[in-house]
N, C-alpha and C positions, 0 to 999 in steps of 0.2 A: 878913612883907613882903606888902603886896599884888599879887595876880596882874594879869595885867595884861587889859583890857579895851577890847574895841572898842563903841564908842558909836554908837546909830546917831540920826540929827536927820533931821526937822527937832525941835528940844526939845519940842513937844506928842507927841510918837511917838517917845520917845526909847529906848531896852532895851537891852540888850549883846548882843551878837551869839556864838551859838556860847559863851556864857560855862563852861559846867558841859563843856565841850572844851578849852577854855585854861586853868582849875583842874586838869583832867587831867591835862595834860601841861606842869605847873610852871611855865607861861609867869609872865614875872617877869621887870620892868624897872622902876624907879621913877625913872627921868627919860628913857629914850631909848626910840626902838621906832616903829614904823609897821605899820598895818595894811589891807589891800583888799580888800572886798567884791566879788568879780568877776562880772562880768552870769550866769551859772547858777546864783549863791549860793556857790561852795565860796573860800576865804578865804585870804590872802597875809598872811604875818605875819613882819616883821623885829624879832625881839629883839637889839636894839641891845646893851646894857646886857652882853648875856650870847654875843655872837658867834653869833647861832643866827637861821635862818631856816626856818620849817616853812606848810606848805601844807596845806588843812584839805579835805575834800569839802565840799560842801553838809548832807549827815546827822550832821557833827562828826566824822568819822571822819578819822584823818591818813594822808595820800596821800603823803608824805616831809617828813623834815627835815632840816638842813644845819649843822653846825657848822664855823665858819672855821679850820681846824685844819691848821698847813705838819706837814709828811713826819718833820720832829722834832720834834713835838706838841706846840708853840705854838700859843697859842688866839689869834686877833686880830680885832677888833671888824668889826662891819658896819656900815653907815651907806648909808643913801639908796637900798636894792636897789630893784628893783622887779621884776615878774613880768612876760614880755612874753604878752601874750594874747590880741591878734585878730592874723590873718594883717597885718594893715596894721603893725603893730606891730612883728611879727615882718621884716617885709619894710622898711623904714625902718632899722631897724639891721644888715640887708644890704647894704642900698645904699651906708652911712654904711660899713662896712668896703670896702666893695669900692672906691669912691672916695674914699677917704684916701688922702693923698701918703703920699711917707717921710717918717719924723719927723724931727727936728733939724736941719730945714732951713734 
């Protein structure tokens, strides 16, 4: 099965990003997954396919990874994560908790 691969465009300057770091560490999804280059280089990566999301340094080196796994070790997919990364980002989803009603209203 192929690993999976972050692409980088514009297509005249295209390369895989961190590839011989994602062969490392079996990264493997062949239809689901998302990946983000984050502005110091080091890389966000959701393996969809396989519940797993791991976070790369810039050097290729892995900084953590995360399998979606409940307390009675079921595995259960991810979808659409994202990494929050500038303080702006991180403060926007403060905000959004802190003024939300109750629900079911």
């Amino acid at each position: 099965m192929p690993f999976f691969v972050i692409e980088v465009y514009p297509p005249c300057t295209s390369s895989s990003y961190l590839s011989d770091s994602l062969k490392k560490n079996d990264l493997q999804t062949p239809n689901q997954g998302r990946g983000e280059i984050l502005p110091n280089g080091d890389l966000y990566v959701e393996e969809s396919y396989y519940s797993r999301t791991l976070y790369f340094n810039a050097d290729g080196s892995i900084r953590w990874t995360h399998i979606n796994r409940s307390d009675e070790g079921n595995v259960y997919p991810v979808g659409w994560s994202r990494i929050l990364y500038t303080k702006e980002e991180i403060q926007t989803v403060k905000n959004f908790i802190e003024n939300k009603g109750p629900c079911n209203e």
